[in-house]
C-alpha positions as a printed NumPy array, in Angstrom:
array([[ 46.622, -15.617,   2.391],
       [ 43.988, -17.182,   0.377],
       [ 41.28 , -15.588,   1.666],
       [ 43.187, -12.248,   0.926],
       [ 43.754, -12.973,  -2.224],
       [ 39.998, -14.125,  -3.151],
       [ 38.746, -10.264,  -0.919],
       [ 41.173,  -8.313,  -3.904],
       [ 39.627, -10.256,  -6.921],
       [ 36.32 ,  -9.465,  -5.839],
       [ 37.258,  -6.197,  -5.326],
       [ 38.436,  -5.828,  -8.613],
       [ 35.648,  -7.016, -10.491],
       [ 33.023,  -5.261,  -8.844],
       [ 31.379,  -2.833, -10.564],
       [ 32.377,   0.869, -10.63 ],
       [ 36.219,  -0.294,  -9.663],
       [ 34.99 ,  -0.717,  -5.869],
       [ 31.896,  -0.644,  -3.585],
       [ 31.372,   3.012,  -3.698],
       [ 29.143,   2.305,  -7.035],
       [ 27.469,  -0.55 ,  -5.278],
       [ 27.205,   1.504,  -2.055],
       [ 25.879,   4.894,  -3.348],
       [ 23.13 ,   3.078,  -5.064],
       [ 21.94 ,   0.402,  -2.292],
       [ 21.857,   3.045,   0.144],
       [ 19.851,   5.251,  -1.879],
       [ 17.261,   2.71 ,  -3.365],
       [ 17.1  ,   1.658,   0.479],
       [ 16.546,   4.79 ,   2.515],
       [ 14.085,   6.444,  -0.651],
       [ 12.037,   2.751,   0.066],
       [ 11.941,   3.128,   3.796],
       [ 10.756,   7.045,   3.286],
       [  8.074,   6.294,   0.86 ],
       [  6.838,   3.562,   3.161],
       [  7.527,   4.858,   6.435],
       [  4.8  ,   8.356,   5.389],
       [  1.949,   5.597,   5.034],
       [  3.221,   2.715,   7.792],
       [ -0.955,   1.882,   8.078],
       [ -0.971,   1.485,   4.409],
       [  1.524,  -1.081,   4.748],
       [  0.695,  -2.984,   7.749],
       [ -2.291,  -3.576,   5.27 ],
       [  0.25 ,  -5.449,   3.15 ],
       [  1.6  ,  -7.1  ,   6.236],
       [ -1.747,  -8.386,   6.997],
       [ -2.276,  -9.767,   3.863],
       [  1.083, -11.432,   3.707],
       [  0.1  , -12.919,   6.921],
       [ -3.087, -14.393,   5.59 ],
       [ -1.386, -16.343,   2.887],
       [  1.386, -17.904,   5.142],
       [ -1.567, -19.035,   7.699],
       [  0.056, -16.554,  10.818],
       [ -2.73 , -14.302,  11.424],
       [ -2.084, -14.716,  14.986],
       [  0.302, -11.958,  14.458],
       [ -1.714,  -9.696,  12.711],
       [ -2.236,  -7.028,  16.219],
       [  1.826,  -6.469,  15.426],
       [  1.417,  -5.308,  11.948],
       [  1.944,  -1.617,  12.229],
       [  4.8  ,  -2.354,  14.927],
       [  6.47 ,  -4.372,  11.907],
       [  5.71 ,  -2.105,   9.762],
       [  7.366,   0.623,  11.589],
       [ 10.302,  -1.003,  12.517],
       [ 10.885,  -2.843,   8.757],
       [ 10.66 ,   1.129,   7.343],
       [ 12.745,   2.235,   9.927],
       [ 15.451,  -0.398,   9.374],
       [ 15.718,  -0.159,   6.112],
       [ 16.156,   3.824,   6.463],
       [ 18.661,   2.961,   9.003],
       [ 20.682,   0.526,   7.214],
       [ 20.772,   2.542,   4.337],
       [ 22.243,   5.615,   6.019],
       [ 24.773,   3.677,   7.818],
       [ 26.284,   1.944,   4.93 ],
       [ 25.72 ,   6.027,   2.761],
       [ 28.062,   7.17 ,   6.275],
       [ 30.276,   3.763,   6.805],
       [ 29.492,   2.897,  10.529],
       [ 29.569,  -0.591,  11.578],
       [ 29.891,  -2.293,   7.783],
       [ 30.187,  -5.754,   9.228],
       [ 27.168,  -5.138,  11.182],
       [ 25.358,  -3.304,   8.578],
       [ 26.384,  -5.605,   5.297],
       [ 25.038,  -8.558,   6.944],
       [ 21.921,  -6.635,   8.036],
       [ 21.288,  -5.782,   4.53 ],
       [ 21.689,  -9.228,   2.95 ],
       [ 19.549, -10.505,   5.354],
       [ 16.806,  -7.816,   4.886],
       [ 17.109,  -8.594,   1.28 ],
       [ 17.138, -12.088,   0.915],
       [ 13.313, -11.178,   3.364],
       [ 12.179,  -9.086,   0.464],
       [ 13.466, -11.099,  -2.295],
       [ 11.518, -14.401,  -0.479],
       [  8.329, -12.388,  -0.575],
       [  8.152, -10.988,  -3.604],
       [  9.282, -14.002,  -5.942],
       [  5.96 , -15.686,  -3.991],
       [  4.388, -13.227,  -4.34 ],
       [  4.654, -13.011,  -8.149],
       [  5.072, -17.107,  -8.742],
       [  1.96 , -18.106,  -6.517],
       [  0.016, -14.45 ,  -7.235],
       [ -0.293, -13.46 ,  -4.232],
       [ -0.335,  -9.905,  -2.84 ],
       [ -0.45 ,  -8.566,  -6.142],
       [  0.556,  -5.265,  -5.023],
       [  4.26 ,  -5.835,  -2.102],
       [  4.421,  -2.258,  -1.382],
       [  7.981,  -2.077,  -2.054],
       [  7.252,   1.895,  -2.799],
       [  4.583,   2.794,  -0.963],
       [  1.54 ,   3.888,  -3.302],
       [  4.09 ,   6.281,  -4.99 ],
       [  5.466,   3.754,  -7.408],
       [  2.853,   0.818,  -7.261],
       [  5.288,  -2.379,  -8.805],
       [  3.821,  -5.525,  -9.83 ],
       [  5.832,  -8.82 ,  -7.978],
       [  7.727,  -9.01 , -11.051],
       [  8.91 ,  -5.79 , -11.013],
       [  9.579,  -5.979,  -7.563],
       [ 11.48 ,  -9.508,  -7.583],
       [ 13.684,  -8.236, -10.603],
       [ 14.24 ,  -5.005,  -8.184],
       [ 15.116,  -7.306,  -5.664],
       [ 17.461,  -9.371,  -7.277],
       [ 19.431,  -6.398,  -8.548],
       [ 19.986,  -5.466,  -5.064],
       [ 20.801,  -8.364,  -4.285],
       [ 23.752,  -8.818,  -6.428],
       [ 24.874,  -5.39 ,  -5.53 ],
       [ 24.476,  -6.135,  -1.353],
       [ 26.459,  -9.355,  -2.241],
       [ 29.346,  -7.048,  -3.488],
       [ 29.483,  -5.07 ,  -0.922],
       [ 29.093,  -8.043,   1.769],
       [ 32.271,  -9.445,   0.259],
       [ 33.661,  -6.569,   0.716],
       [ 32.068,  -5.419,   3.691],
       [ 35.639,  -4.801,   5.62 ],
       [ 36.878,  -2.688,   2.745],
       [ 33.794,   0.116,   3.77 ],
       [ 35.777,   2.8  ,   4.772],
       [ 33.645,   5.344,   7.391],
       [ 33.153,   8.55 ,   6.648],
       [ 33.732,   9.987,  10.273],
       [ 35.024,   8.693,  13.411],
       [ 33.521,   5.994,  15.247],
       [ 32.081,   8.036,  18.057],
       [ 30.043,  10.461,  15.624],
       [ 29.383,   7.973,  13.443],
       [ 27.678,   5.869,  16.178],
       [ 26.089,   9.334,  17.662],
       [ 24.673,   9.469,  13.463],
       [ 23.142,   5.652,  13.391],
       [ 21.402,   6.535,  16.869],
       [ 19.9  ,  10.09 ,  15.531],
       [ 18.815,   8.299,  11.855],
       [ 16.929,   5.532,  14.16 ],
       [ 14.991,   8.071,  16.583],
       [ 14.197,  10.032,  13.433],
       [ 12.811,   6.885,  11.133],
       [ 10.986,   6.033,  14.231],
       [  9.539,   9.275,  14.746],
       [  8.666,  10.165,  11.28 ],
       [  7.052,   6.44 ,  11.64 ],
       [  5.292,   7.431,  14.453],
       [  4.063,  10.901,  13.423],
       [  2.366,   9.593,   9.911],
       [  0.392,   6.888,  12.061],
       [ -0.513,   9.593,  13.982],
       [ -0.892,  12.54 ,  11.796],
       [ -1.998,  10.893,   8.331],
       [  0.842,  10.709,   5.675],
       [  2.96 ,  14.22 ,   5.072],
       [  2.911,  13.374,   1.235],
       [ -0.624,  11.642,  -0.113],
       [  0.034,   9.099,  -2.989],
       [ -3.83 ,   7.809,  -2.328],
       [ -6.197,   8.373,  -5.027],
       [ -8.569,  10.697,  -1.957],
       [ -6.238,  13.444,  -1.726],
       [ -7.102,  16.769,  -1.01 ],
       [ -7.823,  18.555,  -4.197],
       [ -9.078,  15.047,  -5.906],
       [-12.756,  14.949,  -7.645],
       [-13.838,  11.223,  -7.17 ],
       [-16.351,  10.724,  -9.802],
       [-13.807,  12.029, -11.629],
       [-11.553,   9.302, -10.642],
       [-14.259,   6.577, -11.129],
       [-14.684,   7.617, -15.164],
       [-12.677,   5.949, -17.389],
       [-11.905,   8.27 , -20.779],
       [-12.819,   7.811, -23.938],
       [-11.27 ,   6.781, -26.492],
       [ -9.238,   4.908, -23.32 ],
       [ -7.802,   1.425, -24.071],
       [ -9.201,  -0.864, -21.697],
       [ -7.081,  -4.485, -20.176],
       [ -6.351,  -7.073, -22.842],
       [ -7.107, -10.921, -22.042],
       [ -5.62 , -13.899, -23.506],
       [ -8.24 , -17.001, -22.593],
       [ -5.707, -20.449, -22.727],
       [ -7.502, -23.493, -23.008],
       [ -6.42 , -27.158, -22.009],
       [ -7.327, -29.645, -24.603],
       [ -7.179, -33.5  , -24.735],
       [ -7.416, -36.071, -27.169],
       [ -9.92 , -38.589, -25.83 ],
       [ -8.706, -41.273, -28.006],
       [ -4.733, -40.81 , -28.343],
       [ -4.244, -39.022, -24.759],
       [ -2.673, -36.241, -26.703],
       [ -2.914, -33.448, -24.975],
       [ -2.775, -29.023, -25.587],
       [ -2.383, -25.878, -24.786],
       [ -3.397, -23.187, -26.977],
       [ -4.883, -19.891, -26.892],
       [ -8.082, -18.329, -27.85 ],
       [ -6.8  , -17.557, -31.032],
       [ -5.806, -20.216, -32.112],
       [ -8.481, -22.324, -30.775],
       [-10.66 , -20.472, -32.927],
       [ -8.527, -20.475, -36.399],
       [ -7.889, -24.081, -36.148],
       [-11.176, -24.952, -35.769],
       [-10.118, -27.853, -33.058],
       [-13.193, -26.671, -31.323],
       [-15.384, -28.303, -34.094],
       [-12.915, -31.703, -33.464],
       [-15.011, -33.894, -31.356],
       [-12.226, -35.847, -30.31 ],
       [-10.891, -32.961, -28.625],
       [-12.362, -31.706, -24.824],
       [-11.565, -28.74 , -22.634],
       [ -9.985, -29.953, -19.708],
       [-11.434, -28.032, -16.904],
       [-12.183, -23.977, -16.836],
       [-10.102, -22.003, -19.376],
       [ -7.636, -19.703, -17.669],
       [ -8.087, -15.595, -18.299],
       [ -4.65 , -13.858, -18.345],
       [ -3.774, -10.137, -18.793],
       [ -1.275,  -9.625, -21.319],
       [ -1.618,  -6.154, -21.749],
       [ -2.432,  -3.357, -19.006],
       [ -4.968,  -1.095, -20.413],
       [ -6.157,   2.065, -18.47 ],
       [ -7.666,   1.619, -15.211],
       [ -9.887,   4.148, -13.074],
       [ -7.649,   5.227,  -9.89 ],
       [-10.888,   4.772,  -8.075],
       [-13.212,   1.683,  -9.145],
       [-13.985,  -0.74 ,  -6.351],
       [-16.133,   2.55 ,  -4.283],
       [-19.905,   1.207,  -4.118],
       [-21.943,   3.131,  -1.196],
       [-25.033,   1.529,  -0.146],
       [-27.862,   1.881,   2.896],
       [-28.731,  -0.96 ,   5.254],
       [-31.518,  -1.916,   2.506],
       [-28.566,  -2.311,   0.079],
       [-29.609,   0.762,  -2.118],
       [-26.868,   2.5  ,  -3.775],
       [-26.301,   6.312,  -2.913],
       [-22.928,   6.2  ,  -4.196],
       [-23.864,   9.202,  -6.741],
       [-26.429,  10.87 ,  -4.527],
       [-23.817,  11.469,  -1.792],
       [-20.965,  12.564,  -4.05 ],
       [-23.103,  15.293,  -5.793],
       [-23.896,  17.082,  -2.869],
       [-23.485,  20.384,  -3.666],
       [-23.053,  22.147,  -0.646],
       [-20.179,  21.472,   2.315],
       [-21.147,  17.427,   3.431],
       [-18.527,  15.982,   6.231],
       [-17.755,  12.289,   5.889],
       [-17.098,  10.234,   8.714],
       [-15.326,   6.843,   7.891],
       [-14.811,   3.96 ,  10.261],
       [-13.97 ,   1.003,   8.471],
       [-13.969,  -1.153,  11.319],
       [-16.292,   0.182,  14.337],
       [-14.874,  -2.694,  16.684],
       [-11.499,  -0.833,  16.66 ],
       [-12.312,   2.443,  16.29 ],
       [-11.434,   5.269,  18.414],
       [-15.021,   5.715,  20.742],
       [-14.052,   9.166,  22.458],
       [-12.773,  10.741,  18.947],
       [-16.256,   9.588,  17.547],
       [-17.735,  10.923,  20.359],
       [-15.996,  14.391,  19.592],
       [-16.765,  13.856,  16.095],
       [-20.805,  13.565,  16.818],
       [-20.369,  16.947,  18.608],
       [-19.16 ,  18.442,  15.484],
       [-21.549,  17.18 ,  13.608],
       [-24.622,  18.348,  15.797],
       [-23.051,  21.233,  15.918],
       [-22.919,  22.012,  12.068],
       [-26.099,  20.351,  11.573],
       [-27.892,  22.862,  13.618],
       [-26.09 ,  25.577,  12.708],
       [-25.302,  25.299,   9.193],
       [-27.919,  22.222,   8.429],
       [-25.008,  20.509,   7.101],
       [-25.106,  16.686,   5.99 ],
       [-22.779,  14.32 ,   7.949],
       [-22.946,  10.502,   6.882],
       [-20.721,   7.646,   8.665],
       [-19.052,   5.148,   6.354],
       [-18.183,   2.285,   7.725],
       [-17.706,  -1.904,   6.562],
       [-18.991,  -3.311,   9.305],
       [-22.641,  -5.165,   9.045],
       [-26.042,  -3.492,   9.57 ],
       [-26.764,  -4.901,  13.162],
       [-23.566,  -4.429,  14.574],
       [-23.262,  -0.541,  13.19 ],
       [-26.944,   0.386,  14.394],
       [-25.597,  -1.162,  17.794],
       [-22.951,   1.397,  17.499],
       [-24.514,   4.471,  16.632],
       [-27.617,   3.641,  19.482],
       [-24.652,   3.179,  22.217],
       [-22.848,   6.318,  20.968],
       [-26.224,   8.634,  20.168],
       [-24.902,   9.162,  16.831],
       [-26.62 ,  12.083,  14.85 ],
       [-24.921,  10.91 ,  11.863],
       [-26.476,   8.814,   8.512],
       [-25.502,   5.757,   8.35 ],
       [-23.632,   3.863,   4.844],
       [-21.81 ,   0.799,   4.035],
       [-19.264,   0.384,   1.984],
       [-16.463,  -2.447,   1.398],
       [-13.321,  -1.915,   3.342],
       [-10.567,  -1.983,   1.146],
       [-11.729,   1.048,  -0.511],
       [-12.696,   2.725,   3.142],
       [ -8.829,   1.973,   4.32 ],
       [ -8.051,   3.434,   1.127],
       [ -9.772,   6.598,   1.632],
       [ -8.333,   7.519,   4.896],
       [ -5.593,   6.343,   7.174],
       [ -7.675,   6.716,  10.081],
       [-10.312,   4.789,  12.394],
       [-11.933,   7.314,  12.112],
       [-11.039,   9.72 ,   9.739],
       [-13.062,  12.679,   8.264],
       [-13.49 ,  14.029,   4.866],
       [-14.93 ,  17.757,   3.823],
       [-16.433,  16.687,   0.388],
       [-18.62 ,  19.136,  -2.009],
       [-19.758,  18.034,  -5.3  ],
       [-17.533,  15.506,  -5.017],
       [-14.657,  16.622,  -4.458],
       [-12.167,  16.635,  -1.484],
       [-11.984,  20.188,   0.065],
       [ -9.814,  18.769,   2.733],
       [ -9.54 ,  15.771,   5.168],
       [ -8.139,  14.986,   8.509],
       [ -7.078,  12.286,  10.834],
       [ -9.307,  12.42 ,  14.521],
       [ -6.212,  13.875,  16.478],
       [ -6.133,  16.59 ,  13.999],
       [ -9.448,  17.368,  13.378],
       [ -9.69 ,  21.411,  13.631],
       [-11.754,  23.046,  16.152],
       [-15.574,  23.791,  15.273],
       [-14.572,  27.508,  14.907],
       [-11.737,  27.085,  12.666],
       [-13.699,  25.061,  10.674],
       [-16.759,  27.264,  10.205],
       [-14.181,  30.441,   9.666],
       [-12.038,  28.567,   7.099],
       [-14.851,  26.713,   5.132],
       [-18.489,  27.675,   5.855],
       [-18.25 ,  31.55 ,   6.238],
       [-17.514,  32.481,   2.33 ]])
């Protein structure tokens, strides 16, 4: 009877007179967050890997993208059963686990600052681990709701097409999963899309406001013990810096207080095995220039480089057109490469983040002229040398 009793008075006061408020929304905010990640599940086993690195696990880092497939997919999943009603016992507690996961990692995330960047939305909404704890907790409260009430989710249809419903949502997520590893993302939040100039995207505006900094400094008194915290401001107007009897205790800390703008590209620095930069030399190419990029040649895909030499032979001879290889990897071990793989290609270095960044691939390839991205493709979908020549070298 009690517990009865204490089901109704939650009931009552949660919000929208019931769990369909509570519902409507967590399954929404959940299956949008599983999409967005689920079109780039490389971009974030990238997060996973990081995540990894900070709790000392890297031993699991080969089961990143398998994580990162299934965490997508159950989160899609979830959310559609609880949107249809199937299995709310099941699903409620599914959730509240899941999101107790989330909340863990982004409140250390943001307290410790680490993994500045969660991935919560993919590229498409990037959320500091503020942001994404406060998101968090929100859905939190509302799963909570809805677990308390988890026997008062009413399904939508009957158990056997509901159940037929869960197992067609989790063969799609999978697939969908599956088919953006595969196929590079349908949708491309990255700052290399198609269409995208990247010197452009390197230039910062003028006129553009750029990051504000607060420097805090930790002062003591070496004859009272006192000790203080103050800003740069006021470290200045008060003139304690003048106070012998006043030290900095250790290195003052820097601290954005105020986002200013920031280039979508700014960390891209190309360089030859001398260490010259050719950044702007390659990206003002004016005619048709392919870019090959293979962040990491130890685990890239040999036969589709192979294939990709081929093409590049091919349009060098025919068309005398420039192909380069971009990869992270050091000078001796990427000369080692390209002698045991007869590569025709140039050779460049540049750091990985911004190669992974480029291209969610190993290898990918990129069309570029004067810059800009006339189109890019992962190696299984790479078109044939005459589709290529008909569709971009015979104008």
């Amino acid at each position: 009877m009690t517990s009865n009793m204490t089901e109704k008075k939650l009931i009552y006061k949660s919000p929208f007179r019931g769990v369909w408020g509570a519902r409507i929304l967590v399954c929404l905010l959940f299956i949008f967050s599983g999409l967005i990640k689920i079109n780039d599940p490389l971009g974030f086993s990238y997060k996973l890997e990081e995540y990894f690195e900070v709790f000392h696990i890297e031993f699991l880092s080969g089961l990143t993208l398998s994580l990162a497939i299934i965490l997508c997919s159950l989160e899609i999943v979830l959310g559609f059963a609880l949107l249809i009603g199937v299995r709310a016992v099941s699903v409620a507690w599914g959730l509240l686990l899941l999101i107790i996961f989330f909340a863990f990692l982004t409140f250390y995330s943001a307290y410790f600052k680490v993994v500045q960047t969660c991935g919560c939305f993919g590229d498409a909404i990037p959320l500091t681990p503020w942001q994404s704890f406060s998101k968090d907790l929100v859905l939190l409260l509302l799963i909570i709701v809805l677990f308390f009430n988890r026997r008062n989710i009413k399904p939508i249809f009957n158990k056997k097409t509901g159940d037929n419903l869960l197992l067609g949502s989790v063969v799609v997520a999978v697939g969908i999963g599956l088919y953006t590893y595969n196929f590079m993302p349908v949708i491309d939040f990255l700052p290399y899309k198609v269409g995208a100039n990247i010197p452009d995207e390197m230039k910062t505006p003028p006129g553009a406001v750029p990051d504000e900094f607060e420097i805090t400094y930790h002062l003591k008194n070496k004859k009272t013990g006192e000790e203080k915290v103050m800003n740069d401001k006021a470290y200045i107007k008060t003139n304690i810096w003048k106070d012998n009897n006043w030290a900095v205790i250790g290195t003052p800390e820097s601290v954005l207080v105020k986002k200013g703008f920031t280039p979508k590209i700014q960390d891209l620095a190309i360089k030859d095995a001398q260490g010259n930069d050719y950044t702007k030399e390659l990206l003002s190419n004016p005619f048709n220039n392919i870019i090959i990029v293979a962040f990491d040649l130890h685990h890239t895909d040999v036969e589709a480089i192979g294939r990709l030499n081929a093409l590049a032979a091919t349009l060098l001879q025919n068309f005398n057109t420039r192909t380069v290889l971009l990869t992270s990897n050091s000078v001796a071990d990427a000369e080692a490469f390209s002698k045991a793989n007869h590569l025709v290609t140039e050779i460049f270095y540049a750091d990985g983040v911004p190669l992974k960044t480029m291209v969610r691939a190993n290898p990918g390839i990129f069309l570029l002229k004067n810059g800009t991205i006339i189109n890019k493709w992962h190696y299984h979908s790479v078109p044939k040398y005459e589709d290529l020549v008909k569709q971009y070298f015979q104008k």
